[in-house]
Wavefront OBJ file of the C-alpha trace (Angstrom):
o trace
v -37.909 -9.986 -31.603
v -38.431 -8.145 -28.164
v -38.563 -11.616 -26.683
v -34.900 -12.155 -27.886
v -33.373 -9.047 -26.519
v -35.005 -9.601 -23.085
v -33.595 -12.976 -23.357
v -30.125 -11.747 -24.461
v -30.274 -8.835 -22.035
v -31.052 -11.512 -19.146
v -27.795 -13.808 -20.335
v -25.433 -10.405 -20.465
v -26.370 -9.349 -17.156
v -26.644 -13.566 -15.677
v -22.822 -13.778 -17.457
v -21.662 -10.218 -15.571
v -22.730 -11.577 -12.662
v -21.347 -14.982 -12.599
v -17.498 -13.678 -13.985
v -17.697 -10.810 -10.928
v -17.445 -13.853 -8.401
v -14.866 -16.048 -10.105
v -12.619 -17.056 -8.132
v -8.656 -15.975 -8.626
v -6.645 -17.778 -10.833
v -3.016 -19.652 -9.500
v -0.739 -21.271 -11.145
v -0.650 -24.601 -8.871
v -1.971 -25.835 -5.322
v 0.899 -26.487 -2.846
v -0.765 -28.786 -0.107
v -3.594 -26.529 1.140
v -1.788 -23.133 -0.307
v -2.861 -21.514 -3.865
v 0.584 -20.097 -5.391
v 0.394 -17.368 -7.374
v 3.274 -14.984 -8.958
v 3.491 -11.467 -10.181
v 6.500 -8.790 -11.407
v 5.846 -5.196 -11.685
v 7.586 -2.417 -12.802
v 7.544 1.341 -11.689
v 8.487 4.462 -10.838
v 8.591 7.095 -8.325
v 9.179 10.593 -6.881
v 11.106 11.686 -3.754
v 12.987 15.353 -2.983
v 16.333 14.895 -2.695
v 18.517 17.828 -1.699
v 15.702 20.412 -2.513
v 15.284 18.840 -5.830
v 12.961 16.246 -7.254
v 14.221 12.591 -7.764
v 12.926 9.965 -9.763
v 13.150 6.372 -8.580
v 13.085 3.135 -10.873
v 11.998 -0.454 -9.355
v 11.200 -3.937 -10.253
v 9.890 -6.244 -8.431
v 8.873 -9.769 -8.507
v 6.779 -12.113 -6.344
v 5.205 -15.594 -5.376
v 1.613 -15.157 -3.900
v 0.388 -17.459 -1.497
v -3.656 -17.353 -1.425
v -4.082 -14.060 -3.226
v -3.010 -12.629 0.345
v 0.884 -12.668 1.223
v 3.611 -12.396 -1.153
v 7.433 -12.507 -0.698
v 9.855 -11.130 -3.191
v 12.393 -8.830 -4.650
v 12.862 -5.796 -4.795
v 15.397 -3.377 -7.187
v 15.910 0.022 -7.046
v 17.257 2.558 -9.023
v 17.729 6.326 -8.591
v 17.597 9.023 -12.020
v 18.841 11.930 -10.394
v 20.916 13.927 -13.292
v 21.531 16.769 -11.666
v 25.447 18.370 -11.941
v 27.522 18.728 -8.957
v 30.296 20.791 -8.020
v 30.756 21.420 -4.326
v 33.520 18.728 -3.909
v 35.378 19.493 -6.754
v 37.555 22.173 -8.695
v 38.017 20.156 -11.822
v 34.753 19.230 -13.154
v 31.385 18.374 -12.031
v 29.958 14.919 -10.869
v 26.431 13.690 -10.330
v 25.098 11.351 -7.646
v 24.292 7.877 -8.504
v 22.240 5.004 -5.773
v 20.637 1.911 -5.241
v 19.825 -0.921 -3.464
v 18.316 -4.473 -4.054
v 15.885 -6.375 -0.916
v 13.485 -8.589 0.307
v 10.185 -7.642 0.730
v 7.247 -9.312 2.547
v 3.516 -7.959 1.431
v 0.027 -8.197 2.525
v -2.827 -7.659 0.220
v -6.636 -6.765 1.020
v -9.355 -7.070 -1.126
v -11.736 -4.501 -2.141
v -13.606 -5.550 -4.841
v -13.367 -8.043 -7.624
v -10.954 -5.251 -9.174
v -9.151 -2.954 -6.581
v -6.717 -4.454 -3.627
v -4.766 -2.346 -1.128
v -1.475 -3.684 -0.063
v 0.862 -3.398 2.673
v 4.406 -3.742 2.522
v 7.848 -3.674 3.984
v 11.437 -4.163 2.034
v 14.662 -4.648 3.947
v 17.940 -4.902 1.948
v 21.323 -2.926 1.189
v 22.496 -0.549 -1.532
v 24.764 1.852 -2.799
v 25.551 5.520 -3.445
v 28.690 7.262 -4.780
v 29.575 10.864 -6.687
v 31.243 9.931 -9.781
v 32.619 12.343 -12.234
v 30.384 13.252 -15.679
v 31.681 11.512 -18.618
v 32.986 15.009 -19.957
v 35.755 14.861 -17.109
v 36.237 10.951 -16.994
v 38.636 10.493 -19.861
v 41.284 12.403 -18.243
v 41.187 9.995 -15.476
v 42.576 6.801 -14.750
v 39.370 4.371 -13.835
v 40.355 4.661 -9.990
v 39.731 8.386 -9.564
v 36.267 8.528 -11.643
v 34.785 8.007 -8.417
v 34.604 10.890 -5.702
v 33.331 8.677 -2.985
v 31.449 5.896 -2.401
v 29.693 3.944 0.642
v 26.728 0.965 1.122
v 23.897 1.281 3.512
v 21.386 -0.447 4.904
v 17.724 0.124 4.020
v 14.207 -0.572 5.548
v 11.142 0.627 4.010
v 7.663 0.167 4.643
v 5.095 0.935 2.090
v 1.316 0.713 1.215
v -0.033 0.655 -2.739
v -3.841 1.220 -3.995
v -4.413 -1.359 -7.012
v -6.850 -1.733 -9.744
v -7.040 -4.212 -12.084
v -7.325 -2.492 -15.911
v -7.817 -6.107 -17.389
v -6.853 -9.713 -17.525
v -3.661 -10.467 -15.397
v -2.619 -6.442 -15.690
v -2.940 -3.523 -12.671
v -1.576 -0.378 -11.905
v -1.101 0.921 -8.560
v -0.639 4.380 -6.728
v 1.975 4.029 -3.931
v 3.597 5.658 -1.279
v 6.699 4.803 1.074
v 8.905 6.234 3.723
v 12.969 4.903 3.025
v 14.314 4.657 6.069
v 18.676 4.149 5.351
v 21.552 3.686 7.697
v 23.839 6.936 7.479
v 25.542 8.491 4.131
v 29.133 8.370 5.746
v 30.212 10.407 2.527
v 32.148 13.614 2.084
v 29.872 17.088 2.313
v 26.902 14.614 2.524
v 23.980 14.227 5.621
v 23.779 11.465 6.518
v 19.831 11.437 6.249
v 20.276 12.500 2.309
v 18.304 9.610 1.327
v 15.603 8.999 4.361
v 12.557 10.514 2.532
v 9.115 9.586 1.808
v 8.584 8.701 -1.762
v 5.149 8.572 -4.016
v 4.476 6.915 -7.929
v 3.195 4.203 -9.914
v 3.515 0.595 -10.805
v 2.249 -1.320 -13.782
v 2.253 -5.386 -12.962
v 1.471 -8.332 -14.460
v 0.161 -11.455 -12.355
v -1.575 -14.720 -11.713
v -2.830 -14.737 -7.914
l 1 2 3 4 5 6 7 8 9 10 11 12 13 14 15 16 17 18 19 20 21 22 23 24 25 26 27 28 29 30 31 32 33 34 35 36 37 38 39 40 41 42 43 44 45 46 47 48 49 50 51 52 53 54 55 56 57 58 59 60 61 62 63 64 65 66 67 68 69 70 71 72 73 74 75 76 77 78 79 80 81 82 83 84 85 86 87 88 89 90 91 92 93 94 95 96 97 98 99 100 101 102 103 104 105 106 107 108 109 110 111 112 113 114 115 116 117 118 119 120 121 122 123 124 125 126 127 128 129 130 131 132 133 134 135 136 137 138 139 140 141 142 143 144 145 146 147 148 149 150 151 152 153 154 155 156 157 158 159 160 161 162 163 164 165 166 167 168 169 170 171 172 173 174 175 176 177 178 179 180 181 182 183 184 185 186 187 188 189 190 191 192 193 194 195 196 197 198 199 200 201 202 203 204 205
């Protein structure tokens, strides 16, 4: 009996061993190029006019040689907060975001943990729109205060671990560089902030 649990302890450890230096999986081989994919989802934190602001993204990829990736990107911003300066008749909240490209390099630490480099480069939106409360007493045209698109370029870097299978999570960090907020009462920098949070993602690279 002691001879079989040496023997089984031996295969366990042998097996350990041989899964730590698989090699990644792809989907197919494009001449001398493994292709890979993955799509995340996430969220982060950023201040925004002396108050915290949570940010919503997705993001989707092809991986070429577990290495470089090229994408999309989508961003949302939760920001509930009620505003009044700009108005007498109500209160209005501010609403943004912007879609991109983004290019991304990854480094491997271990069988399990990558770090990543990244920068996305793309346009979005932001506007002050009335609450619902005061939007049925206006025609569709005059929910919105104001409105204007920018430009944006971020760079970024995430820390990833792989919890299992095709699934990681990620710690991230960013600095949102915009072109200016050419909106009423508004400086022009009101989104250029550095942002941290968390991803959950799902890929085959």
């Amino acid at each position: 009996m002691k001879h079989i649990y040496m023997i089984a302890l031996f295969i366990s450890v042998t097996a350990t061993g041989l899964f730590g230096q698989e090699k990644p999986e792809y989907l197919f081989q494009w001449g001398d190029y493994n292709i890979g994919v993955y799509a995340g989802l996430g969220t982060r934190v950023s201040e925004l006019d002396n108050s915290a602001a949570g940010w919503l993204d997705a993001r989707a990829a092809i991986v070429i040689d577990g290495t470089w990736a090229i994408g999309l990107q989508g961003s949302g911003l939760y920001y509930d907060k009620k505003l009044d300066d700009l108005v007498s008749d109500g209160t209005y909240h501010l609403s943004s975001g912007y879609t991109g490209i983004f290019v991304e390099r990854m480094f491997s630490l271990g069988t399990d943990f990558r770090l990543s480099l990244s920068i996305t480069s793309g346009a979005g939106v932001a506007r002050y729109q009335y609450d619902k409360d005061y939007q049925k007493a206006k025609v569709w045209k005059d929910e919105i205060i104001d409105e204007v698109t920018f430009a944006v370029f971020e760079p970024g870097f995430e820390f990833q671990y792989r919890v299992g299978g095709h699934w990681w999570i990620g710690i991230n960090g960013s600095i949102r560089n915009t072109s200016p907020l050419r909106m009423i009462g508004t400086a022009d920098g009101l989104l250029r902030k550095a942002t941290v949070g968390l991803t959950v993602k799902w890929g085959i690279f």
